[in-house]
BALOBA-1460 file (C-alpha; in Angstrom, 3 decimals):
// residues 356
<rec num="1" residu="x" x="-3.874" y="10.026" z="1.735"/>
<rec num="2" residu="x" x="-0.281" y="8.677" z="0.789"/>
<rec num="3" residu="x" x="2.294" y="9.509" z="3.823"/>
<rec num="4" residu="x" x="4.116" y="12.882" z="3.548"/>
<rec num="5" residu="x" x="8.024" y="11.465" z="3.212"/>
<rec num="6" residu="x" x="9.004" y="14.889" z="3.541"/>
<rec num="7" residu="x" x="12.139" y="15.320" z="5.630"/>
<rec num="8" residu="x" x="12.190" y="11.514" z="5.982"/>
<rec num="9" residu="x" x="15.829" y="10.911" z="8.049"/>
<rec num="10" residu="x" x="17.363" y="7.948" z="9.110"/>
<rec num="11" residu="x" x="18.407" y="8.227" z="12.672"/>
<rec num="12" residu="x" x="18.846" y="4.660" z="13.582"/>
<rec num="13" residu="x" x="19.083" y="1.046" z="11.908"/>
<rec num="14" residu="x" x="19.456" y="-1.975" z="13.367"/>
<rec num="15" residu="x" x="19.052" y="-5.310" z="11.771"/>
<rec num="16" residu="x" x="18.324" y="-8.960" z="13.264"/>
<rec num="17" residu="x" x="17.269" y="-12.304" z="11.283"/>
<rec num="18" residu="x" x="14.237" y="-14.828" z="12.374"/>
<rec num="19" residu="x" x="14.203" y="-18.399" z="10.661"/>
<rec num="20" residu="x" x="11.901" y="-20.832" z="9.448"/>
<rec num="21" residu="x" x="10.074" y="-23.333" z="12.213"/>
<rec num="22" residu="x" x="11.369" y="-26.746" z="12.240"/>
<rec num="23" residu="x" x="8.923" y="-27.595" z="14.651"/>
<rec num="24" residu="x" x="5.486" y="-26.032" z="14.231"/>
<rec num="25" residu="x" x="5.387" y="-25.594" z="18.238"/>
<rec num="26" residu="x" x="8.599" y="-24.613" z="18.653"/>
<rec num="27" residu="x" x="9.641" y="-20.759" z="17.790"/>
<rec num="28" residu="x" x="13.501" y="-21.079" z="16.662"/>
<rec num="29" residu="x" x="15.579" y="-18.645" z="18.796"/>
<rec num="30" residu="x" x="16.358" y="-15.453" z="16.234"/>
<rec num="31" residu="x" x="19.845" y="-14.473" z="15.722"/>
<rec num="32" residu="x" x="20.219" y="-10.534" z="17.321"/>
<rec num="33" residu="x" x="22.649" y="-7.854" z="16.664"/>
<rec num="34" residu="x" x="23.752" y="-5.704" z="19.610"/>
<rec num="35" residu="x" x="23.916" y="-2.262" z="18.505"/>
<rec num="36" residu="x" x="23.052" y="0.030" z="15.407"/>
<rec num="37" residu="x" x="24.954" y="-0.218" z="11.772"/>
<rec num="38" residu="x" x="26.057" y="3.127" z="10.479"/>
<rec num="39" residu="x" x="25.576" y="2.747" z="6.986"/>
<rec num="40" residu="x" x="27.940" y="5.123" z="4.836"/>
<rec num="41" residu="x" x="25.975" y="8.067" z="3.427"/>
<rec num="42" residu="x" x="25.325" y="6.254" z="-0.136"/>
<rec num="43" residu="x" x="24.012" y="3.289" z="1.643"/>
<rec num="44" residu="x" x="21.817" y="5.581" z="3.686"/>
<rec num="45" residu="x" x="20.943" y="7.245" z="0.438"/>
<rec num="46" residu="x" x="19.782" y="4.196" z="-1.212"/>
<rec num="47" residu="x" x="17.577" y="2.515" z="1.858"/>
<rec num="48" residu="x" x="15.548" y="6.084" z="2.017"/>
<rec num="49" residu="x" x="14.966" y="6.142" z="-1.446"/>
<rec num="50" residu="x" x="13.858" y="2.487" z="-1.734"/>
<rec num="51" residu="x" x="11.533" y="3.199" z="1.511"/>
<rec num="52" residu="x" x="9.909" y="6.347" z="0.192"/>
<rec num="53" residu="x" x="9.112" y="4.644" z="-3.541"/>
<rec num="54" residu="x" x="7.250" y="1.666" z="-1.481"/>
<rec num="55" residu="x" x="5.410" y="4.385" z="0.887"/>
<rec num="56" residu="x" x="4.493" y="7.147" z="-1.136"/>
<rec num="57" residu="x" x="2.819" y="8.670" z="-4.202"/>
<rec num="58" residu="x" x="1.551" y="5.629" z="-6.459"/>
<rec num="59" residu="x" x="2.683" y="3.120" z="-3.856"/>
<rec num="60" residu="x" x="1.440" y="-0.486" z="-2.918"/>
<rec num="61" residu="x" x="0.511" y="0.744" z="0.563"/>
<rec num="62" residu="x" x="-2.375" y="0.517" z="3.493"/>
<rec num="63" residu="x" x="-3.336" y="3.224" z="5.889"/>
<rec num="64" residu="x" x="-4.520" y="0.723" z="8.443"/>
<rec num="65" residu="x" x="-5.554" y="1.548" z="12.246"/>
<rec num="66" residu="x" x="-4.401" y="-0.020" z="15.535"/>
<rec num="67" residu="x" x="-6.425" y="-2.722" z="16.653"/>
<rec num="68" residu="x" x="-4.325" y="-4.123" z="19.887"/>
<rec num="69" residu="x" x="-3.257" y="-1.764" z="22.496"/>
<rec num="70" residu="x" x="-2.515" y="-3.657" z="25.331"/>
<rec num="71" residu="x" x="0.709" y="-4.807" z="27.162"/>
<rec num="72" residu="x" x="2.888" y="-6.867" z="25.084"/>
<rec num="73" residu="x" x="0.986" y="-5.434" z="21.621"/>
<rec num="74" residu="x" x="3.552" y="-3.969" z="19.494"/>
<rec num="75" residu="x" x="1.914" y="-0.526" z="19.546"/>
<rec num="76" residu="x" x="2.573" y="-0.752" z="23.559"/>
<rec num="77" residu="x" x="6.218" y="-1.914" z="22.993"/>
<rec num="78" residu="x" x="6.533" y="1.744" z="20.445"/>
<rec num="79" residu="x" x="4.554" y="3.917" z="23.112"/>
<rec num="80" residu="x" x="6.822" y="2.983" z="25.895"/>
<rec num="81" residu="x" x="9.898" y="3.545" z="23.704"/>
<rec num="82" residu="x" x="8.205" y="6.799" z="22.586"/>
<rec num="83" residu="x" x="7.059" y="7.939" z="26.636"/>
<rec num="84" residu="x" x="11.173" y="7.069" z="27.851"/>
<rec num="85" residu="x" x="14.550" y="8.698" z="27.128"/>
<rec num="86" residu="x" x="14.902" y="6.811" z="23.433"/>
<rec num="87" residu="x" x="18.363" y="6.095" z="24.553"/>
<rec num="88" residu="x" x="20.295" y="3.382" z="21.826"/>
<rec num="89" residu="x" x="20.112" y="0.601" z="24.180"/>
<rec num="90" residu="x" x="16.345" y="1.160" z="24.479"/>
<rec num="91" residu="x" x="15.905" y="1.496" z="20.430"/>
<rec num="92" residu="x" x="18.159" y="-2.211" z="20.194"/>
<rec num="93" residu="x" x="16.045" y="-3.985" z="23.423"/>
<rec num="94" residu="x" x="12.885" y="-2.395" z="21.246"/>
<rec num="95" residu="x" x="13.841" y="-4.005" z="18.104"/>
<rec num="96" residu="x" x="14.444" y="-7.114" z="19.343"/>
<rec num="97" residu="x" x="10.599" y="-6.963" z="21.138"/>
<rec num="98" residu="x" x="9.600" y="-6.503" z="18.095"/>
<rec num="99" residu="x" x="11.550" y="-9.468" z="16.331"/>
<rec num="100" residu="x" x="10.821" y="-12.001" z="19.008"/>
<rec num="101" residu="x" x="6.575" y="-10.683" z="18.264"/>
<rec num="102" residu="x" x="6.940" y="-11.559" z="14.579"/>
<rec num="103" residu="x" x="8.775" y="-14.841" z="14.872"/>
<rec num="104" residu="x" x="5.852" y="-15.968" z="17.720"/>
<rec num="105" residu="x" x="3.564" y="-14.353" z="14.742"/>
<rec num="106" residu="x" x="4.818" y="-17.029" z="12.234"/>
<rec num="107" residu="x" x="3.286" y="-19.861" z="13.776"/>
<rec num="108" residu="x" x="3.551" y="-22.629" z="11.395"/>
<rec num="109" residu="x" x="5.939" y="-23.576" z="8.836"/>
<rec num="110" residu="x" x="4.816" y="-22.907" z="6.181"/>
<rec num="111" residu="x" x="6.263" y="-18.512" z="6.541"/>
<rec num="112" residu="x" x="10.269" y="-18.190" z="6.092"/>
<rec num="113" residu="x" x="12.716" y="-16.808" z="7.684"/>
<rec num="114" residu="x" x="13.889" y="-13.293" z="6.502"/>
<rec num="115" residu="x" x="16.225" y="-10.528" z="7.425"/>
<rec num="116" residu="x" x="14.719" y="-8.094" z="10.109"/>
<rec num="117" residu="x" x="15.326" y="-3.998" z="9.686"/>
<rec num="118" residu="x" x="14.103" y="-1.718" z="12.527"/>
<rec num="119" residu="x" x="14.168" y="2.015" z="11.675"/>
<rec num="120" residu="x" x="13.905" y="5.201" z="13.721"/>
<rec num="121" residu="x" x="13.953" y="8.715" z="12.492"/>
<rec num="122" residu="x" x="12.002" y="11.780" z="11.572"/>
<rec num="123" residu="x" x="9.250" y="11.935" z="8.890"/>
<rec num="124" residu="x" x="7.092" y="14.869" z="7.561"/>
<rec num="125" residu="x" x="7.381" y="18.777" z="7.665"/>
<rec num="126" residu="x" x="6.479" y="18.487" z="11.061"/>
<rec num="127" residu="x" x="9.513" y="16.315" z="11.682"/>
<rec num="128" residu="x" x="7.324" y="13.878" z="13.362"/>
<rec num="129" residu="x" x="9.110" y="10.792" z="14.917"/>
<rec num="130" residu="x" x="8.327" y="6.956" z="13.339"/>
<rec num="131" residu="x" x="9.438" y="3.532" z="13.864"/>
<rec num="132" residu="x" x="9.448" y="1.229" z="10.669"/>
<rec num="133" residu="x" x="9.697" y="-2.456" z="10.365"/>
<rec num="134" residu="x" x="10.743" y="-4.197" z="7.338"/>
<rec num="135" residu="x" x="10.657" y="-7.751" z="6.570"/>
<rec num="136" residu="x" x="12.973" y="-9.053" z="3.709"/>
<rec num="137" residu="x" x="13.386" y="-12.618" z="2.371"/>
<rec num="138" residu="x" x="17.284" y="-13.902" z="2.426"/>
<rec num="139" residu="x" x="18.259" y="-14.542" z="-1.598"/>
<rec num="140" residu="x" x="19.709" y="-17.995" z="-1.654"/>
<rec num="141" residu="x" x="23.224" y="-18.305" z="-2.541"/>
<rec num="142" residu="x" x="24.329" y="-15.997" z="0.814"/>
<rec num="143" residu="x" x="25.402" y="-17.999" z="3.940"/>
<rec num="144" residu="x" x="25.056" y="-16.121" z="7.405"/>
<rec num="145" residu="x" x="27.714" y="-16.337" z="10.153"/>
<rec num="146" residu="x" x="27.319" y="-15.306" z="13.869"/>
<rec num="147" residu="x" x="30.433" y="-13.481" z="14.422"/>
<rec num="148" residu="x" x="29.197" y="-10.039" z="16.473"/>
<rec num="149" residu="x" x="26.495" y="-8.942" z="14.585"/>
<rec num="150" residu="x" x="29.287" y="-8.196" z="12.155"/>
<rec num="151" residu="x" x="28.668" y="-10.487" z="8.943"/>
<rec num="152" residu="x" x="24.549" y="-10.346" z="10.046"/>
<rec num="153" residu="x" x="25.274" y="-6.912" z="9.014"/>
<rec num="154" residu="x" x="27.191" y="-6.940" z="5.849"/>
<rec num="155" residu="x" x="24.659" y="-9.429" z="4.733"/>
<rec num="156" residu="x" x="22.332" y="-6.682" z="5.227"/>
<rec num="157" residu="x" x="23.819" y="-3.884" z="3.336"/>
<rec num="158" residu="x" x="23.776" y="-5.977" z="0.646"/>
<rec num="159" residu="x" x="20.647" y="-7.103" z="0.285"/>
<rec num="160" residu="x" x="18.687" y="-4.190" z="1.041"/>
<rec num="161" residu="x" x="20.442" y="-2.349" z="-1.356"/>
<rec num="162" residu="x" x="20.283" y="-4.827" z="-4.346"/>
<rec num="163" residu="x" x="17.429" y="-3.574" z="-6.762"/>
<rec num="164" residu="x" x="16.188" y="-7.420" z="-7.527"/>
<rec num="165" residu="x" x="15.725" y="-8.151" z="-3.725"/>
<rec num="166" residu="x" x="12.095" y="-6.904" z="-2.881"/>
<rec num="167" residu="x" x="11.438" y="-5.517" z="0.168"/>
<rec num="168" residu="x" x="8.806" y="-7.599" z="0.852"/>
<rec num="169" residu="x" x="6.536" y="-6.366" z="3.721"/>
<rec num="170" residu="x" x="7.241" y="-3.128" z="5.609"/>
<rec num="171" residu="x" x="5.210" y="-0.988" z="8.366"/>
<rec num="172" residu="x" x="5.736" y="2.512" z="9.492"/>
<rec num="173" residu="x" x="4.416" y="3.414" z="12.992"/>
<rec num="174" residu="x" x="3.863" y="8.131" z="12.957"/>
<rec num="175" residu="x" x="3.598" y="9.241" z="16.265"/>
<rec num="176" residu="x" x="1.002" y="11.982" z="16.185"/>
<rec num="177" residu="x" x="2.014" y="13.681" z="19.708"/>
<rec num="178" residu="x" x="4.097" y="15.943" z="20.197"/>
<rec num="179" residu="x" x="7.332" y="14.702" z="22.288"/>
<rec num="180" residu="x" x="6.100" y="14.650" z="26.336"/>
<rec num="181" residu="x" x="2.630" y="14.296" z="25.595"/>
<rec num="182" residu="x" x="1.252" y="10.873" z="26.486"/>
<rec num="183" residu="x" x="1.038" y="8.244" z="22.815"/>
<rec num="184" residu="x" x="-1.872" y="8.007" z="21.854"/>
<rec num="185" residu="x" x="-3.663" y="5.243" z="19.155"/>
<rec num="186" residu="x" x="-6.192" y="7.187" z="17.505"/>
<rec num="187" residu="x" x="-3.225" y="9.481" z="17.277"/>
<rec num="188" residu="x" x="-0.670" y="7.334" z="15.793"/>
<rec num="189" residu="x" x="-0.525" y="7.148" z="12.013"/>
<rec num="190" residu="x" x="0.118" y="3.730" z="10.690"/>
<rec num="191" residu="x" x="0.707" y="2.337" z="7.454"/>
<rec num="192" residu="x" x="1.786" y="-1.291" z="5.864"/>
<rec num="193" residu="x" x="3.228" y="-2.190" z="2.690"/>
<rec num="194" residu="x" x="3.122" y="-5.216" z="1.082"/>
<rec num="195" residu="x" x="5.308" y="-6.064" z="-2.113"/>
<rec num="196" residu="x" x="2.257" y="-8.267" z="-3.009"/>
<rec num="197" residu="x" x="-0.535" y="-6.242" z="-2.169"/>
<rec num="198" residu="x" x="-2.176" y="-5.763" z="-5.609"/>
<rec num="199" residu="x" x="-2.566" y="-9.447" z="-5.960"/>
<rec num="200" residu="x" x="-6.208" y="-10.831" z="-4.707"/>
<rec num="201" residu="x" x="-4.772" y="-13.732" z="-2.441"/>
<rec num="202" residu="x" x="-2.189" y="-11.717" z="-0.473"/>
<rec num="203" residu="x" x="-4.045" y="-10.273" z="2.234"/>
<rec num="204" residu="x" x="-4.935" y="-13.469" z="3.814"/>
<rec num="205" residu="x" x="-1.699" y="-14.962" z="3.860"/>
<rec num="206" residu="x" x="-0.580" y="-11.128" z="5.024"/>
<rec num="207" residu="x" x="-3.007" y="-11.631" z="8.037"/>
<rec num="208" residu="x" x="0.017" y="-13.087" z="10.316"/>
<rec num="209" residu="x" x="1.716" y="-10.360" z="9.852"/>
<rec num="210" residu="x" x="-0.312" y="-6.722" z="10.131"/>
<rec num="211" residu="x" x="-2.952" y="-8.993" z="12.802"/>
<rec num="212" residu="x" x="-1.285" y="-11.606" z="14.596"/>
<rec num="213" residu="x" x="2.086" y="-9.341" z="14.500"/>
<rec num="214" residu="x" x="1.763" y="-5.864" z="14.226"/>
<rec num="215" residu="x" x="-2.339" y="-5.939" z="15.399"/>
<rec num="216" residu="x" x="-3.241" y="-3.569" z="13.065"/>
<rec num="217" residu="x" x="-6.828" y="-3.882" z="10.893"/>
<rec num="218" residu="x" x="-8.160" y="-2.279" z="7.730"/>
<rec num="219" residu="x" x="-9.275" y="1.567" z="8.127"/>
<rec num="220" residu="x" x="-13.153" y="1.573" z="8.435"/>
<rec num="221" residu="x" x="-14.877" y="3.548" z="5.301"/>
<rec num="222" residu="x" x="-13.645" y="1.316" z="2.703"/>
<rec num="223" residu="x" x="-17.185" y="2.031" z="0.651"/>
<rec num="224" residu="x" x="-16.504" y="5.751" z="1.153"/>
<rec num="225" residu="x" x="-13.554" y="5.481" z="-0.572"/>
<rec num="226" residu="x" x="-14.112" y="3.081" z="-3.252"/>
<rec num="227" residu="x" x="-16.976" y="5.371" z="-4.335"/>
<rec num="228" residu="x" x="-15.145" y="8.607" z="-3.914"/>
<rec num="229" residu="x" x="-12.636" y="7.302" z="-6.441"/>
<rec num="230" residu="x" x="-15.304" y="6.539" z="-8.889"/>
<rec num="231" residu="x" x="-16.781" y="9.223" z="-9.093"/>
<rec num="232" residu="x" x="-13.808" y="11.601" z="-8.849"/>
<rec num="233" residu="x" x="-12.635" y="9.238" z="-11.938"/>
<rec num="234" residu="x" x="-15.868" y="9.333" z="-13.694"/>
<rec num="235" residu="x" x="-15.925" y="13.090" z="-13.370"/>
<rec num="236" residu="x" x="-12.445" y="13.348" z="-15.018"/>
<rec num="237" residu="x" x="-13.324" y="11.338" z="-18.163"/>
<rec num="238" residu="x" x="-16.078" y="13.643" z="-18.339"/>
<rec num="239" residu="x" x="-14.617" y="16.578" z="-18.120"/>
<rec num="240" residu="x" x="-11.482" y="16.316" z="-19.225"/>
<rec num="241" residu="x" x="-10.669" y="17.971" z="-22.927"/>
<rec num="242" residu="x" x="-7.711" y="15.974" z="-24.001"/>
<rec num="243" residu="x" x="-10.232" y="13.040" z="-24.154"/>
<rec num="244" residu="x" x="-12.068" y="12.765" z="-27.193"/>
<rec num="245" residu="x" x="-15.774" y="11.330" z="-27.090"/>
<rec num="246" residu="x" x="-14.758" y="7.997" z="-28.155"/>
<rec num="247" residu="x" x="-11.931" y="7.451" z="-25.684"/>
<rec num="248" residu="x" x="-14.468" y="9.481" z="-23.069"/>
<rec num="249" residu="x" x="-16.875" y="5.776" z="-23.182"/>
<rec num="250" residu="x" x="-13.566" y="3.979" z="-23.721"/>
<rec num="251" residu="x" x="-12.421" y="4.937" z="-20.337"/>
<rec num="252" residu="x" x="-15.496" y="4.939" z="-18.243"/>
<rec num="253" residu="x" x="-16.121" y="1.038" z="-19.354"/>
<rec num="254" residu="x" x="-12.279" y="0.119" z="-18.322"/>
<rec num="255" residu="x" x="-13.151" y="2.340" z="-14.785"/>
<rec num="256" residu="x" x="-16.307" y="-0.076" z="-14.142"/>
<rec num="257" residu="x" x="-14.550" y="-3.317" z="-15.423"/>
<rec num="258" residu="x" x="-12.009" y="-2.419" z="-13.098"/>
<rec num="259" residu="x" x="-13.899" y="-2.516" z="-9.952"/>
<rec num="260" residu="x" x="-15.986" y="-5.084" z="-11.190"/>
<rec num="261" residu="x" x="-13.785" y="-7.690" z="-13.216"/>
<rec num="262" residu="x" x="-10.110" y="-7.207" z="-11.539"/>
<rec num="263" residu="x" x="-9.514" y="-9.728" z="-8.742"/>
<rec num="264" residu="x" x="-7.876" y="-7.537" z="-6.587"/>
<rec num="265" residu="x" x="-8.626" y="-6.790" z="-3.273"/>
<rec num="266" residu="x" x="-7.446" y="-2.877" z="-3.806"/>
<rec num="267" residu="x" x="-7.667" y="-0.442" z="-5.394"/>
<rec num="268" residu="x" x="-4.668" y="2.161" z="-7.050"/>
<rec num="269" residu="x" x="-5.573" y="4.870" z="-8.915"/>
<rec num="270" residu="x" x="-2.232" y="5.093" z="-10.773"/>
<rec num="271" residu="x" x="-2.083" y="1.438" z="-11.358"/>
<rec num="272" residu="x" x="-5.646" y="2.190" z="-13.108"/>
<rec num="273" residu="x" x="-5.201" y="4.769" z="-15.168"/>
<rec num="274" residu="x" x="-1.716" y="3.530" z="-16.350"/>
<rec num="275" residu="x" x="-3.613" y="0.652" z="-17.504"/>
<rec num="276" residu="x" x="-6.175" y="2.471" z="-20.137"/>
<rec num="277" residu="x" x="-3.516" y="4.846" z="-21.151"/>
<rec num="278" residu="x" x="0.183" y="5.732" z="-21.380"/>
<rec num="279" residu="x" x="0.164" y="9.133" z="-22.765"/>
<rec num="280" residu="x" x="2.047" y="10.591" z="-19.703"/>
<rec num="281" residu="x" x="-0.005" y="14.231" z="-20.003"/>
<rec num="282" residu="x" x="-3.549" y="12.236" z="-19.349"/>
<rec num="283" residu="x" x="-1.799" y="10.827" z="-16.645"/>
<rec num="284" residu="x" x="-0.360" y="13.830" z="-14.778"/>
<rec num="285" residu="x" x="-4.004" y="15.092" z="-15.211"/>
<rec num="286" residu="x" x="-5.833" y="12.441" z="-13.491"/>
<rec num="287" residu="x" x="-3.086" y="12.077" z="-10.529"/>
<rec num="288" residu="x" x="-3.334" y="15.622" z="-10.327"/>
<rec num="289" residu="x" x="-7.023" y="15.513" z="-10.087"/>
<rec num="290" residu="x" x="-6.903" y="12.179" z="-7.752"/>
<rec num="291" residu="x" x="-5.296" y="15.054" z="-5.422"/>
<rec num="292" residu="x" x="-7.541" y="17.754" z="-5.497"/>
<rec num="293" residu="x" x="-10.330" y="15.398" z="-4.822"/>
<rec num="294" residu="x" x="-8.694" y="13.983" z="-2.107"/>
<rec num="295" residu="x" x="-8.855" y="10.377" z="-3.558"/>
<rec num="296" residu="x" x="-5.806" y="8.584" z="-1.595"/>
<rec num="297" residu="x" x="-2.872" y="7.375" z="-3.944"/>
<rec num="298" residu="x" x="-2.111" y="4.346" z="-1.910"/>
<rec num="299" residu="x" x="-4.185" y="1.361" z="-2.100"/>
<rec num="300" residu="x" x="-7.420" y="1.456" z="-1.184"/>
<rec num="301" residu="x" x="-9.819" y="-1.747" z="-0.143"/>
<rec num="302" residu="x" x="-12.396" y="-2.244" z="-2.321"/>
<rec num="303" residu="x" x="-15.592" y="-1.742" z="-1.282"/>
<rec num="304" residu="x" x="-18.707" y="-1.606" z="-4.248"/>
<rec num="305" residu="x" x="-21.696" y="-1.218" z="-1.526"/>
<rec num="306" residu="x" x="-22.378" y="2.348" z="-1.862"/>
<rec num="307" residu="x" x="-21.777" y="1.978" z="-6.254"/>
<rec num="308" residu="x" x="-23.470" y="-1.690" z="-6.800"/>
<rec num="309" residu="x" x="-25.721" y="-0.479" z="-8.827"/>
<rec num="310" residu="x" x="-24.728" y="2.489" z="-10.798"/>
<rec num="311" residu="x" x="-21.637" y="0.131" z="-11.485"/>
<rec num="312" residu="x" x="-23.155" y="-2.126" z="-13.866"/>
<rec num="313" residu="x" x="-25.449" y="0.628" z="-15.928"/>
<rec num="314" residu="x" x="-23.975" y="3.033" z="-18.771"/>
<rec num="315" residu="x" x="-26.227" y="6.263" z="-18.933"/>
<rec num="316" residu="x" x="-24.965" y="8.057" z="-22.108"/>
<rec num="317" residu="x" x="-25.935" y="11.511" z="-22.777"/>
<rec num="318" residu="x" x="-25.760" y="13.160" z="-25.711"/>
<rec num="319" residu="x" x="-25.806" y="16.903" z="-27.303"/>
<rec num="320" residu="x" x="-29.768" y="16.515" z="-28.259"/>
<rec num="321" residu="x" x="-30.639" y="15.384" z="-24.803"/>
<rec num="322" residu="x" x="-31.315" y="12.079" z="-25.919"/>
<rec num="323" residu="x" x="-30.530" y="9.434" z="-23.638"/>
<rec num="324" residu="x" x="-28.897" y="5.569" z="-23.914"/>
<rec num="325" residu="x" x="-28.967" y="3.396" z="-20.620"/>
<rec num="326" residu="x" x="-27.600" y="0.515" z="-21.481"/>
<rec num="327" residu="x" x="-25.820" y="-2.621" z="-19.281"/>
<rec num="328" residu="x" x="-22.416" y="-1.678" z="-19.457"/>
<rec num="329" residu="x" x="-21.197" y="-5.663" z="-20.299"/>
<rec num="330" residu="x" x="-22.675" y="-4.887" z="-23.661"/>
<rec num="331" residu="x" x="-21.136" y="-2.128" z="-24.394"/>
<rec num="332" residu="x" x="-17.960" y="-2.972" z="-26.892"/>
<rec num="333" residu="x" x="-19.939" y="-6.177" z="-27.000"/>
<rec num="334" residu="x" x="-22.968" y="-6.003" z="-28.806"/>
<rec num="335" residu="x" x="-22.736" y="-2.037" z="-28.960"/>
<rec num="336" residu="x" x="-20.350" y="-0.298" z="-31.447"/>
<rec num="337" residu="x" x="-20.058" y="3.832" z="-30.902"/>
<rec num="338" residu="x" x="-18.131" y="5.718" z="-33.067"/>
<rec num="339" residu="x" x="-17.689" y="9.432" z="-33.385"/>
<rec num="340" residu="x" x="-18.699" y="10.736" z="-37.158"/>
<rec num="341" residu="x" x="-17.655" y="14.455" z="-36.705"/>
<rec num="342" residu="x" x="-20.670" y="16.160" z="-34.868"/>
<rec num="343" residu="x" x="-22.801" y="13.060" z="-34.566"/>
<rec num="344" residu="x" x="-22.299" y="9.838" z="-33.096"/>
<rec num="345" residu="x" x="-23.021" y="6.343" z="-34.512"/>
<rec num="346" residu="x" x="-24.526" y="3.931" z="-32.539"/>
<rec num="347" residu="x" x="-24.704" y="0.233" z="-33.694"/>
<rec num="348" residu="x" x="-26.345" y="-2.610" z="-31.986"/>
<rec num="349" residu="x" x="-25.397" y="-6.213" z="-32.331"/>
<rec num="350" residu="x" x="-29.157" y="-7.469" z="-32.527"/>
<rec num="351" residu="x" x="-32.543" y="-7.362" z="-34.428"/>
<rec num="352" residu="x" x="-34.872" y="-4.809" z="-33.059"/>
<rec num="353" residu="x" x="-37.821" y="-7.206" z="-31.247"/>
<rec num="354" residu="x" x="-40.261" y="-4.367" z="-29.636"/>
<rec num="355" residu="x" x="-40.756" y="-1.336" z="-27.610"/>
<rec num="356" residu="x" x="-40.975" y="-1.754" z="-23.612"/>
C-alpha cells in the first residue's frame, strides 16, 4: 500500500551537492555543508507538501525491500544512526555517508551531478521515525559558491521549492522498531520514487541508484499484485452501475490493452483509470474500490504470469446466458457491440465460413 504521510514532520534538513565525473575512475570530492538549514515555516510548508504528493496516494512510487545489510550498506549507515543518541552532529556525519555512497554509486560519466537533501523526522500515526534522501538535478543558469555552506544553501531553498524543478529521485527509509529495540530489515519500510518511473526505460538506468546506492531490490510478488489489480478492476467495471453496458466492454478492453500494449514497466491504478475516463465520480469509485481491495496506489511492477492467458480472451455474458469468447484484439476491430435498449447488437467484420 501507498505510505501513510500522516503526521509527516520535518525535524532535520541538511543539504550537500555531488558533481559529474571528469574522470570515469576518479569520484570528484562532493562539496558538504556543516550543519542543518532551518527553513522558515513556508519553506518547510512547501518541501512537505511536494514530498507527500511524490509518496502518497496516486504517486510514482516503489515499495522495494532491503537487499544489502552489511557494513558500509546504506541501511547499516541508518541502523547505526537509528541504535545511537541521533545527536545533530551524528544526523550531518550520516548525511554525508550517505552522499559520499551515491557519488561512488555514479560510476561513470555519463550520471550528473545534483543537489543532495537528507531528511529526518516523524511519519505515520504511529509517529514512526524515517530518513529520506532526495536527489535533484541543478537548473542551469544558477552558479554555486563555497562560502560556509551558506550560498550551497540558498541555492537549495530555491530550487526545491520551484514547481518546474522535479524532484527527481527520492527514497524514504521507516523504521519499524520501536526506539531501543535493535533495527531490523525485514522491519524497515522502504520506498523509492522516481520522477521517471512510469516510463519503460527508467528502471535500468535507475539501477545505480536504488542497487548500487541505496541496495534496495523490487518487492517479491509482483504477479500477485499485477493480478490482484485486474481482477479487483475487472470486478468494478462489472459491477459498477454508473457504467452503462457499452462503456462496461469499453473499459475492460482498455484494462487488458493496458497490461498488454503499454510499455511500462508499472503499473498505477490512477494513472489507468484517468486514462479511459475523466468523469471525476467514476474515478472516486474505482480509487475507492482500489482501497477496499487492497490494490496498492503506488506503482506496482508488472507481472502477467499468473493472468497470461485470461489476458488475451474476452468472455462476454449476456442476460439469456448466451455466451461470446472472443480474442480480445478483435474486439473494436472486427467486432462492433452496441446497446439497442434491452438487447445488444453484435456485428462481425467477416463472412461466416463454418461451425467448429
Amino acid at each position: 500500500m501507498a505510505l501513510d504521510f500522516q503526521n509527516f514532520y520535518i525535524k532535520r534538513v541538511i543539504t550537500h551537492q555531488i558533481f559529474k565525473r571528469i574522470y570515469t575512475t576518479e569520484m570528484v570530492t562532493p562539496i558538504f555543508n556543516k550543519e542543518c538549514t532551518n527553513f522558515l515555516n513556508e519553506a518547510n510548508d512547501a518541501l512537505q507538501e511536494r514530498i507527500t504528493k511524490s509518496f502518497g496516494n496516486n504517486s510514482h512510487s516503489i515499495k522495494m525491500s532491503i537487499k544489502e545489510k552489511g557494513e558500509g550498506s546504506v541501511f547499516a549507515f541508518i541502523a547505526d544512526y537509528w541504535s545511537g543518541e541521533e545527536k545533530e552532529e551524528d544526523f550531518v556525519e550520516l548525511s554525508k555517508n550517505l552522499t559520499i555512497k551515491l557519488a561512488q554509486a555514479q560510476n561513470t560519466r555519463q550520471y550528473p551531478g545534483g543537489v543532495i537533501v537528507v531528511l529526518e523526522g516523524t511519519i505515520s500515526e504511529y509517529n514512526e521515525e524515517y530518513i529520506l534522501f532526495i536527489k535533484a538535478d541543478i537548473q542551469d543558469g544558477f552558479n554555486i559558491v563555497e562560502k560556509d555552506g551558506e550560498n550551497l544553501m540558498q541555492y537549495v531553498n530555491n530550487l526545491l521549492l520551484t514547481k518546474e524543478q522535479k524532484l527527481q529521485k527520492m527514497a524514504i527509509f521507516v523504521r519499524g522498531s520501536v526506539k531501543g529495540e535493535k533495527v531490523k530489515r525485514k522491519e524497515t519500510k522502504v520506498y523509492l520514487f522516481d520522477s521517471n518511473t512510469n516510463k519503460s526505460i527508467s528502471l535500468s538506468k535507475a539501477e545505480y541508484f536504488y542497487n548500487r546506492f541505496l541496495g534496495l531490490e523490487f518487492c517479491k510478488g509482483s504477479d500477485f499484485e499485477t493480478n490482484r489489480f485486474y481482477n479487483a478492476s475487472k470486478e468494478f467495471f462489472n459491477s459498477c452501475d454508473k457504467l452503462s453496458p457499452s462503456e462496461r466492454i469499453d473499459f475492460q478492453t482498455q484494462l487488458k490493452r493496458y497490461l498488454r500494449l503499454d510499455p511500462a514497466l508499472v503499473i498505477h491504478p490512477y494513472t489507468f483509470i484517468t486514462s479511459v475516463t475523466n468523469r471525476g465520480e467514476i474515478i472516486d469509485l474505482y480509487i475507492a474500490d482500489m482501497k477496499k481491495n487492497q490494490v496498492p496506489l503506488n506503482d506496482i511492477m508488472k507481472n502477467l504470469s499468473m493472468i497470461d492467458e485470461s489476458i488475451n480472451k474476452r468472455k462476454m455474458v449476456f442476460s439469456n446466458a448466451i455466451k461470446l469468447e472472443v480474442m480480445d484484439d478483435e474486439v473494436g476491430d472486427n467486432i462492433d457491440i452496441k446497446e439497442d435498449g434491452e438487447n445488444t447488437i453484435i456485428t462481425i467484420k467477416g463472412k461466416y465460413i463454418n461451425e467448429k
